[in-house]
N, C-alpha and C positions, 0 to 999 in steps of 0.2 A: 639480656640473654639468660643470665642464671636463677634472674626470679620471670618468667612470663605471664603475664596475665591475657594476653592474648590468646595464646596457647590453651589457656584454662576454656577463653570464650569460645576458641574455635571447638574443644573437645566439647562443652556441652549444649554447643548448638546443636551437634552430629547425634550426641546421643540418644535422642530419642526414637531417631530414625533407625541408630545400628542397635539397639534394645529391640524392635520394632522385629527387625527384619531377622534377630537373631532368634526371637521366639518363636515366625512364624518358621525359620528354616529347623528348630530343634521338635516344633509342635506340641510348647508345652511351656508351661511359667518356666520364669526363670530365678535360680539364688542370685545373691548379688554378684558373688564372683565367675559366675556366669556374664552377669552384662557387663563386668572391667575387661575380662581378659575377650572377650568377640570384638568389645570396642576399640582393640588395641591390636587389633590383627598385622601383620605387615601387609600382610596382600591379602584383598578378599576370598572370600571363600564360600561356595552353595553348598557344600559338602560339613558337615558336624563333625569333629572332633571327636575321635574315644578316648574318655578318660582311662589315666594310667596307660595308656600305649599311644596314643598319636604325640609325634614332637610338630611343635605348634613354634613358628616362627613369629615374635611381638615387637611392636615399637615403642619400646619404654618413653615416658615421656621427661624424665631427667634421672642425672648417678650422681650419686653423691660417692664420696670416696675419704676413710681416716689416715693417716698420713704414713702407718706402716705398711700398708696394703698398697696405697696411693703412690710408693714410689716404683713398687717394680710395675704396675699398671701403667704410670706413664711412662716411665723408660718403654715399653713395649709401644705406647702408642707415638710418640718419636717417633717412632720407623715406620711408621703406618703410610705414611707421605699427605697426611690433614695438614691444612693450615690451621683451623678449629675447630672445634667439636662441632658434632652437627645437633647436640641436644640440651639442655641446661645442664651445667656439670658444677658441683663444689669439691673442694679437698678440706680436712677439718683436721686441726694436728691437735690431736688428743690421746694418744698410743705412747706418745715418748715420754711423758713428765712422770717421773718417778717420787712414788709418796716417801718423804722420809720425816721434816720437821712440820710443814706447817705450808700452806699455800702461796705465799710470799718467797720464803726458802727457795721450796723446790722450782717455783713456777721460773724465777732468776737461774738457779745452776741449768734447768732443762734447757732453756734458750740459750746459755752459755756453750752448752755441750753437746745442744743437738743443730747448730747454728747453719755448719753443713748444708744437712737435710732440710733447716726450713727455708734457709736460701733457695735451695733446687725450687722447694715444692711450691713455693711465692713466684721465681722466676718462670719456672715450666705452666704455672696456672696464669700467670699474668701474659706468655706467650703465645696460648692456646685458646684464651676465651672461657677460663676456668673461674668462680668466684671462690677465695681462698680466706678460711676463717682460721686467725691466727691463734697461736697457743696461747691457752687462758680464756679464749671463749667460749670454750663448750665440749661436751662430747657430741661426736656428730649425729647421735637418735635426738637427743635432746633437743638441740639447734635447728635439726630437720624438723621434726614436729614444732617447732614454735616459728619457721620461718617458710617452709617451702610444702610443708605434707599438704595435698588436697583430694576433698573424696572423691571418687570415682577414679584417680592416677591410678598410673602404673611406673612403678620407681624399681630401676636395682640399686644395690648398693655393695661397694667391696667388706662388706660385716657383715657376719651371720646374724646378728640384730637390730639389722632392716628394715625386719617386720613392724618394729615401733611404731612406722609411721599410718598400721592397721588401725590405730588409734584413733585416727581421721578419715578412716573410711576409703583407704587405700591401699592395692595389693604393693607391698612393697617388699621386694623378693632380694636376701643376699644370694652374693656370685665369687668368684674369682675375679680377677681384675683381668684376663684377657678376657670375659664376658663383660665387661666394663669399656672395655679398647673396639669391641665390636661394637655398639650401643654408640659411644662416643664417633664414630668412623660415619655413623649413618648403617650400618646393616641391622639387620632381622637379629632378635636375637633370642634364641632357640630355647626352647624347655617341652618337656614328658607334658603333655595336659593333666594338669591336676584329678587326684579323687576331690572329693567334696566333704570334708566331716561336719556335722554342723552341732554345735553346743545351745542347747533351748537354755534359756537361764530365766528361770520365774523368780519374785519373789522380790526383796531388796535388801540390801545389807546393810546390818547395821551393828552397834556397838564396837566390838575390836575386829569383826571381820572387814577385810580388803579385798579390793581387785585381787592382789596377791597371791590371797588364799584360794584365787579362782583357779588359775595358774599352778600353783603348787597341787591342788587337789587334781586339776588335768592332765599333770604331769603323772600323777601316783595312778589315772588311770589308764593312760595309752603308754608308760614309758618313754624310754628315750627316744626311740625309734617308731612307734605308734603310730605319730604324725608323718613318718618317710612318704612325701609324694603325694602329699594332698597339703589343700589349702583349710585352714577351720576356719567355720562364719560362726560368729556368735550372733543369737540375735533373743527374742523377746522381750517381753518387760523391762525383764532385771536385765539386760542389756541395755536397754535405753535410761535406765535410773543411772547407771556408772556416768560420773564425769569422764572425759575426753582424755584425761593422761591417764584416770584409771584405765581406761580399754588398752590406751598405749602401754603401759606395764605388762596385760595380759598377752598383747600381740608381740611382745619384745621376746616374752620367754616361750615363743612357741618355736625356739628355735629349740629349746631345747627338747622337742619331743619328736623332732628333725621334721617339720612342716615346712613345706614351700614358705608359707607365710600363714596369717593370720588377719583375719579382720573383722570391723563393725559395721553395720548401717547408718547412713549418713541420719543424725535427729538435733534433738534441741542442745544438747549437751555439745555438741561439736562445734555447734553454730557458737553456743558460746561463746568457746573455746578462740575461734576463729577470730570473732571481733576484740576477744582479751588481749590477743596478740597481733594487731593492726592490720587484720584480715577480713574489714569488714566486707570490702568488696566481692572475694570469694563469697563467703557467708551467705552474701545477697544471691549470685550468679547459683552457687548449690541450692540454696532456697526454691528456684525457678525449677530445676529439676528434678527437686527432691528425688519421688516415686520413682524416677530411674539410678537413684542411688541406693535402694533400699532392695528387699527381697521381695518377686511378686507376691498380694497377700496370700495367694494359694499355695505357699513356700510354707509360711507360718502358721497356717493351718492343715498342714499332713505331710510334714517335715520329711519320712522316711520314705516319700517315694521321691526326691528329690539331693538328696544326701547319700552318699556311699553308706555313712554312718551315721546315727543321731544320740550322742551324750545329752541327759538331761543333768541341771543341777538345781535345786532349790535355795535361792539365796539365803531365805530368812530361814536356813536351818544349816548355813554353812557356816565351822567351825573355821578359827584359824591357823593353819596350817607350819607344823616345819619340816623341811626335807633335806634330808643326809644323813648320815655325810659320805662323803665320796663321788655321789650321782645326784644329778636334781632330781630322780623322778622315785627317791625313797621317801613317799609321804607320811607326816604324822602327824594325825590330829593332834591339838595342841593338850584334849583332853588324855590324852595316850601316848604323849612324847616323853614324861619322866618316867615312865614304865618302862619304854621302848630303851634309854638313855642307862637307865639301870642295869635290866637285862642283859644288854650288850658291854656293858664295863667301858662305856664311853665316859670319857673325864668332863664329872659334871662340874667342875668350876669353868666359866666363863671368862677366859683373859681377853677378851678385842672384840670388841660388838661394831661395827661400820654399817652406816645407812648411807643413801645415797648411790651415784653410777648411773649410769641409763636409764635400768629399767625405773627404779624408784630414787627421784629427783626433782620432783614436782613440787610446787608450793603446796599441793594437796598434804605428799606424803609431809615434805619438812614441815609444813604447821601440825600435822598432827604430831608427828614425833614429838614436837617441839613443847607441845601438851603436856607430855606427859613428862618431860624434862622440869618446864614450871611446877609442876608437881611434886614432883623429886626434892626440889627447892623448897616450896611453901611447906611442903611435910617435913622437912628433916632429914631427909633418905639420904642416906649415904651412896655415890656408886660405887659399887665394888669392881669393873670392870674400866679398861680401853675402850673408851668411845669416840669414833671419828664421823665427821661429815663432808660429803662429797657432793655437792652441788653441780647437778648437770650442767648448767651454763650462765656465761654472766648475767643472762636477762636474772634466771632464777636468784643467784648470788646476790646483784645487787639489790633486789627484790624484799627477799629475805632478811638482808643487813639493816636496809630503809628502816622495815617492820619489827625491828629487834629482835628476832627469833633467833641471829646469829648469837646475840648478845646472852639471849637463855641458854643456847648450846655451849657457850666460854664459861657461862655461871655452874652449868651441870661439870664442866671439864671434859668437855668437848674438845677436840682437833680438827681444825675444817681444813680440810686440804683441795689442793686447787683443783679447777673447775674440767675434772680429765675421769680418763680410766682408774690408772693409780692401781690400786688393792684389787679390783676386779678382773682382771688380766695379767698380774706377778707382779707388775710396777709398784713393788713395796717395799721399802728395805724396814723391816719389821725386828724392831726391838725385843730380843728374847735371850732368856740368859740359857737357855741347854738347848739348842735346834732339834735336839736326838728325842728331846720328852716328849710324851703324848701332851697333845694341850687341846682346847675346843678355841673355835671362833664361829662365830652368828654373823651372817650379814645381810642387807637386804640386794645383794647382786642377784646374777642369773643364775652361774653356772661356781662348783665344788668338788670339781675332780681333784685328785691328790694333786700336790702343789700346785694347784691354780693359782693361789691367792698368793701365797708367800715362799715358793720355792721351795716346802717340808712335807715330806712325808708323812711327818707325825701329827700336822695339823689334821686334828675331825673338823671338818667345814660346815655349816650346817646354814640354809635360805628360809628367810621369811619373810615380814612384810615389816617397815620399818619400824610400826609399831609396838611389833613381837622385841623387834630387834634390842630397841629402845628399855622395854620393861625386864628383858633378861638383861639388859647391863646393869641396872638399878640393883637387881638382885642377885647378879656375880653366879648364877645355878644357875643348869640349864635346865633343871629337874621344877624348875619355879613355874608358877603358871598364874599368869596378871588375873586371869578371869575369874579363880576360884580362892587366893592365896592370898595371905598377907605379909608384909614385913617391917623389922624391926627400925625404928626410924631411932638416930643418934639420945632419944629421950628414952629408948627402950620400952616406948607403943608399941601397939600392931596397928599395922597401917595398911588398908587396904587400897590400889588405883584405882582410882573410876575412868571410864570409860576414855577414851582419845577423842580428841573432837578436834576441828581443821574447817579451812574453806577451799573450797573447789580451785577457785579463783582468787589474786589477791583485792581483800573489796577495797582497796585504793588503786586499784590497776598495776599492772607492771611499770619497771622502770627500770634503766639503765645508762652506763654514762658512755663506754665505747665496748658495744657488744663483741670487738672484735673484729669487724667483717673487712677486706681488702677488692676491691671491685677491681675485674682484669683491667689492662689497657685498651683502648677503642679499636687498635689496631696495635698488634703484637709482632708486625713481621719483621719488626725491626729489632725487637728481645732476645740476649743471647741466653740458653742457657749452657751455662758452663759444669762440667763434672770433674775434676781431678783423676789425670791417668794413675795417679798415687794413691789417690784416696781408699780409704777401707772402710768407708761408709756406703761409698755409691760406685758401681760399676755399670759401663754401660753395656748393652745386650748383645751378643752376638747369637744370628738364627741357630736353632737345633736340628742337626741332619735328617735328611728327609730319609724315609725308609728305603733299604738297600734293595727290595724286589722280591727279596727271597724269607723262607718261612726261617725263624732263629732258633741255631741249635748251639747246644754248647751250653746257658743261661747259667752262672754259677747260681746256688741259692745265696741270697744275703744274710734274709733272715726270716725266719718263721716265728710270725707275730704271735703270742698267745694271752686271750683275751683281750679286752677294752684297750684299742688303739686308738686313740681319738688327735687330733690335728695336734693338739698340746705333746703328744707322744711324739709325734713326726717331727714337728719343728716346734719346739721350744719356746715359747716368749719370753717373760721376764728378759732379761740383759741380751737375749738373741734380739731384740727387738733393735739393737745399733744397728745392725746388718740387713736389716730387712731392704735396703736401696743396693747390694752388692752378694750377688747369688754363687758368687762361689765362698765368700767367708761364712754366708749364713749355712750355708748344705756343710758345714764342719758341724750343724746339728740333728741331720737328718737321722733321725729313728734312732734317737741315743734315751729317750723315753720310754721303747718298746721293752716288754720282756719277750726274752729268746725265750721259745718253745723247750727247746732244749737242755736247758741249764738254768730258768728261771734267774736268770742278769738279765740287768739293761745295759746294755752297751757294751755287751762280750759274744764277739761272734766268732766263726771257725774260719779262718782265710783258710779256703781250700788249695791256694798257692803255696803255703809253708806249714800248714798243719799247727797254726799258731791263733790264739785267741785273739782278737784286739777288739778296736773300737768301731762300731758299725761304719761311720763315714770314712774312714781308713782304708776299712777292709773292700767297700766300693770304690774307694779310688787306687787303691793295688789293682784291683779286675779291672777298672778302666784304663789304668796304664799300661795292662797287659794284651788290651785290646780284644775283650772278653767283655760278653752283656752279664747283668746280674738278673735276679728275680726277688721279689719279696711277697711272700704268700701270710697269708691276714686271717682274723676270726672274723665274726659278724658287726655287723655295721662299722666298718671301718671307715675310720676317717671321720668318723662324728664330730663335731663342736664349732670353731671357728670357722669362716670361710675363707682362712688364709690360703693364697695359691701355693706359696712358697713348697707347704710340704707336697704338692706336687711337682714341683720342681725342682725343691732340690736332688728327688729320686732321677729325675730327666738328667740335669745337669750333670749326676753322680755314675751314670753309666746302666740302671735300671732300666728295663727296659719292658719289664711289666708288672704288674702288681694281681694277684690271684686269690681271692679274695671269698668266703662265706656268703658275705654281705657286704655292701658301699651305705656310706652316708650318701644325698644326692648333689651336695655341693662337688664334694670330692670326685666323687667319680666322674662329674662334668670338667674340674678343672684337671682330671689326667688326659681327660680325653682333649681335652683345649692342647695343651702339652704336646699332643704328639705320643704317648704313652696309651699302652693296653692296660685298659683295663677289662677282669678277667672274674667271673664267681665259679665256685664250684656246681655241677649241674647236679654230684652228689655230695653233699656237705661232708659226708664220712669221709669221704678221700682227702681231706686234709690231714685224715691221721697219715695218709700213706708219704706222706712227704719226710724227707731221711735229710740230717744233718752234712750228708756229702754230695747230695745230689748235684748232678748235670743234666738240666731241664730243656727240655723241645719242645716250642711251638709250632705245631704242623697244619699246616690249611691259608695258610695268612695270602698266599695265592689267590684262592679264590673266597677274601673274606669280605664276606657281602652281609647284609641284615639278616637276622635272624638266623643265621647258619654256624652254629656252633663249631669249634676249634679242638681239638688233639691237642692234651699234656703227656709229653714223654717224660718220665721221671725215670732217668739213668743212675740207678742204687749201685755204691759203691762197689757191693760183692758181684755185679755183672751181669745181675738183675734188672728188671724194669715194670714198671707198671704205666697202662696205657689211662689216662681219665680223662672223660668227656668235660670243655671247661663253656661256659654262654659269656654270651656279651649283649650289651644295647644300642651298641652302634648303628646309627643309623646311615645312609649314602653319602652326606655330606663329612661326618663324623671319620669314618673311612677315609676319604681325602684329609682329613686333618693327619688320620695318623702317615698316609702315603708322605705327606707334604713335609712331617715333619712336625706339624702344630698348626693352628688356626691361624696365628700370624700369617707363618711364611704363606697363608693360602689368601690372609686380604692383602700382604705385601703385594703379592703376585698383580691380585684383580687393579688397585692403584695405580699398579705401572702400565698394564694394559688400556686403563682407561685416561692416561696422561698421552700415548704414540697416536 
């Protein structure tokens, strides 16, 4: 069940017939992610789809799920009344292991201390028909692409870095975990029909450029939000030259430019890839349909009448790239980052350089790194900097150890820490003697919002490509630059790098001793799982009331978000990450990240109960005990980064009861709506100035709130005042019944029981 190859045979028997029929219903070639997403329809359709406005209901073909996300998703799917999932499902615990000594260390106290949670998440996968990859195997983009990605899928996953598995020639879209619960239940499961951007890449890359830099440079030119609601297909040449985890790198970080996802065209590179990793069988069955895994050729020659948008890139004139700090999508050529670094009065010494994580954890990238490490060594180079190694998964791990790369990275003074998130998600307890100083860190992760990495402010974070990573640790400057520069080696030479060099693939094959993997039981209906009424790890769910019938007036404000609220802001990682299985101790984090509009604080808001400042989740659970709804009004794109549900929920849990908003990231604003929760944009952005510190907020129309019919904000200003503003939403008919219902759940709970009398 949770690897099918059947499944693979049935989908691309069908293919060529639903390619067929999807071109002659659209009357026109088709992109590739054209022929994924018609192949994967829930119910047929003679009628086309409009991009960016039709919600299109899909039958994913499996979810994968990381074990933070993984718990309030199955606590929800519990009550679903499944005996099993109806689709291939894994959970993969790689969110809890916290980097502190050394891979060994940490990977023993994590299973110590998170013993709990991986009990649940072993017994609840083992009861359901879930395949359950235990701590120390992998992070779950990593594991998916080396065990389950295949081209032409359609995958969600509970991580906004999903996409990875584009790498393979697969639309693989993050969600929430009750888009996960829906998927797993056997229904349809809903999304916006994508725009389409497409990236021509000519050319081929070579010397110190990376996939990486493709990605970073993508980033610097759609920003964060660029890619909101469209899918990007790379394709040409210089797409087909990238190995198969290079693509995955590039499709990992398209989250951060807020794309649906990202992907490649099925070619020789993937095939590869495919039989590297004991996949020869796909390989062979993709082989047979290539052409419908690829773009028709009339895509590739007149690109822009096919594509919403068309980025070109030239490979063999692409620099490589750094971005930050703060946001991924501040790009800097590498020829113009110690200017940039200057400029700005960024602290050019380099204390923590960390390669590895998700996106870049491939035997590609660690051999090359690893290059330049031996270098380091045969010259004399001193490193001036913290260097750590994060090995996506024990395939790669073992891999890499066999081939002594690990052995080069221990010689450089290296850290390899266990085979998780760690450093890329706050899971670092990071050695520093003054937390308050400014300091820089390089890494080759995805994402560099203020304390993403390590819980400080004062960190400048700053993404590259491992390689970059690599040669500014050697050189302790961030102002250093490997391709033009040289440095002083313990003899007091100048010492110049040469180039990084690496294999695609390891040329002795992969190897490993126990990947990790736990296979369900054949029959589960006899597995208890157990949760502790005491526990402060894991709580189990009780449903969220269904809407009262009536339009809500009264709405205290909570908080008025100003600027960059991204999921990190909502709900917290780093050490919130215990609580993520028990949603009333984790919402003790909810919007303790934002800055108040008002008072530029995080986590000082005005209880309009007692005219007294406190802590944001405080001041929500005073209004809820009051029995009083709140409101939290937002700048643009809000909710950017993770696809955690949580910080939709814990506003749900906390008395919120809608969120009003500039702009949504489109995870977000999907899992409020899952939620039971309004979500809300302004129809004129200005009127967020009109929003006042004492307000009592009415939502007027919710009577008659049907599609596309916009809704009345009363804002009842202190002195007795009011101002009336028009607010949209994208609710669509069944989305509407979520929020009547109360939330998506209570509305499949409903359908289960009816379909059991």
């Amino acid at each position: 069940m949770v690897f099918d190859i059947d499944m693979i045979k049935k989908l691309y028997a069908a293919l060529p017939g639903k390619v067929e029929a999807t071109r002659k219903m659209l009357g026109r070639p088709l992109t590739l992610a054209e022929k994924i997403l018609y192949a994967h329809l829930y119910a047929p359709t003679t009628t086309p789809f409009e991009r960016g406005k039709s919600y299109v209901e899909f039958a994913p073909d499996r979810v994968a799920m990381q074990d933070a996300t993984a718990q309030m998703a199955l606590l929800q799917f519990m009550t679903c009344g499944r005996a099993t999932v109806a689709v291939p499902s894994t959970v993969h615990c790689d969110h809890l292991i916290q980097a502190k000594t050394g891979a060994v260390a940490d990977l023993a106290t994590a299973i110590d201390t998170n013993k709990e949670v991986y009990d649940f998440l072993a017994s609840i996968s083992d009861k359901y028909g879930i395949g359950f990859w235990k701590p120390g195997a992998g992070i779950i983009h990593q594991v998916v692409l080396e065990n389950y990605a295949f081209p032409g899928g359609l995958m969600i996953g509970t991580d906004s870095h999903t996409p990875n598995a584009g790498g393979l020639g697969m639309l693989a879209i993050g969600v929430g975990g009750a888009d996960a619960v829906d998927v797993m239940a056997g229904l349809g499961w809903e999304l916006k029909m994508p725009k389409l951007i497409g990236v021509k890449l000519t050319g081929k890359l070579s010397g110190w450029a990376s996939p990486k830099d493709v990605i970073l440079r993508v980033a610097g030119i759609l920003t964060v939000k660029g890619g909101t609601g469209c899918i990007v297909e790379y394709f040409g040449e210089g797409a087909d030259s990238m190995s198969a985890t290079g693509k995955g790198t590039i499709c990992n970080m398209g989250a951060e430019i807020g794309a649906t996802c990202s992907v490649f065209a099925y070619d020789t590179k993937m095939s590869d890839y495919l039989k590297g990793t004991s996949r020869k069988e796909v390989a062979g069955l993709a082989d047979g349909v290539r052409e419908h895994l690829r773009p028709d050729e009339a895509v590739y020659n007149d690109p822009t009448k096919f594509y919403d948008q068309v980025i070109e890139i030239n490979l063999d004139e692409l620099e490589p790239y750094v971005n930050g700090p703060f946001t991924p999508d501040l790009a800097w050529p590498i020829s113009k980052f110690a200017q940039a670094v200057r400029e700005n009065n960024w602290p050019e010494k380099l204390e923590v350089a960390l390669i590895g994580s998700c996106t870049n954890s491939s035997y590609e990238d660690i051999s090359r790194s690893a290059s330049l490490a031996k270098q380091a060594i045969d010259k004399d180079l001193p490193v001036h900097s913290e260097f750590t190694i994060t090995p996506g998964s024990e395939l790669v791990r073992f891999t890499i150890e066999r081939d002594g790369l690990l052995k080069t990275f221990e010689q450089f003074g290296g850290v390899v820490l266990a085979n998780a998130c760690g450093p890329c998600i706050g899971q670092w307890a990071r050695h520093i003697d003054d937390p308050s100083r400014k300091n820089s860190i390089i890494t080759s992760f995805n994402r560099n919002f203020a304390k993403r990495n390590d819980g400080l402010a004062s960190t400048h974070a700053f993404v590259a490509s491992p390689e970059i990573v690599t040669a500014l640790a050697i050189a302790g400057d961030l102002t250093f630059n490997p391709l033009t520069d040289t440095l002083k080696n313990r003899k007091g030479e100048d010492v110049k790098l040469d180039e990084p060099t690496g294999f695609e693939l390891p040329p002795r094959g992969f190897d490993v001793g126990d990947a990790g993997y736990q296979a369900p039981a054949e029959d589960g209906s006899g597995v208890s799982v157990i949760v502790s009424p005491t526990s402060d790890r894991l709580q189990l769910l009780a449903p969220f009331s269904a809407w009262e019938g009536i339009d809500l007036k009264g709405l205290k404000l909570l908080i008025k978000a100003k600027g960059k609220c991204t999921t990190d802001h909502i709900s917290m990682a780093g050490p919130w990450l215990k609580f993520r299985g028990h949603l009333d101790n984790i919402s003790n984090n909810m919007l303790i990240g934002a800055i108040n509009g008002f008072n530029d604080k995080t986590d000082t808001v005005k209880n309009q109960l007692t005219g007294e400042y406190g802590a944001v989740p405080a001041t929500a659970r005073a209004y809820k005990a009051a029995g009083i709804g709140s409101i939290v009004v937002g700048d643009e794109n809000y909710g950017e980064g993770s696809s955690r549900e949580h910080a939709a929920m814990e506003p749900r849990h906390l008395g919120v009861r809608a969120i009003l908003v500039k702009s949504f990231a489109r995870i977000h604003e999907t899992n409020l709506k899952k939620q039971g929760m309004l979500g809300l944009t302004f129809n004129d952005k200005d009127d967020y100035e009109k929003i006042q510190e004492d307000d009592n907020i009415d939502i007027i129309g919710l009577t008659e709130f049907t599609p596309g019919k916009s809704l009345t904000v009363v804002l009842n200003h202190k002195d007795g005042s009011k101002d009336e503003i028009v607010v949209n939403h994208t609710y669509n008919e069944q989305q509407i019944e979520w929020f009547k219902a109360g939330g998506a759940l209570n509305v499949i709970r409903a359908q289960f029981a009816a379909a059991k009398k």
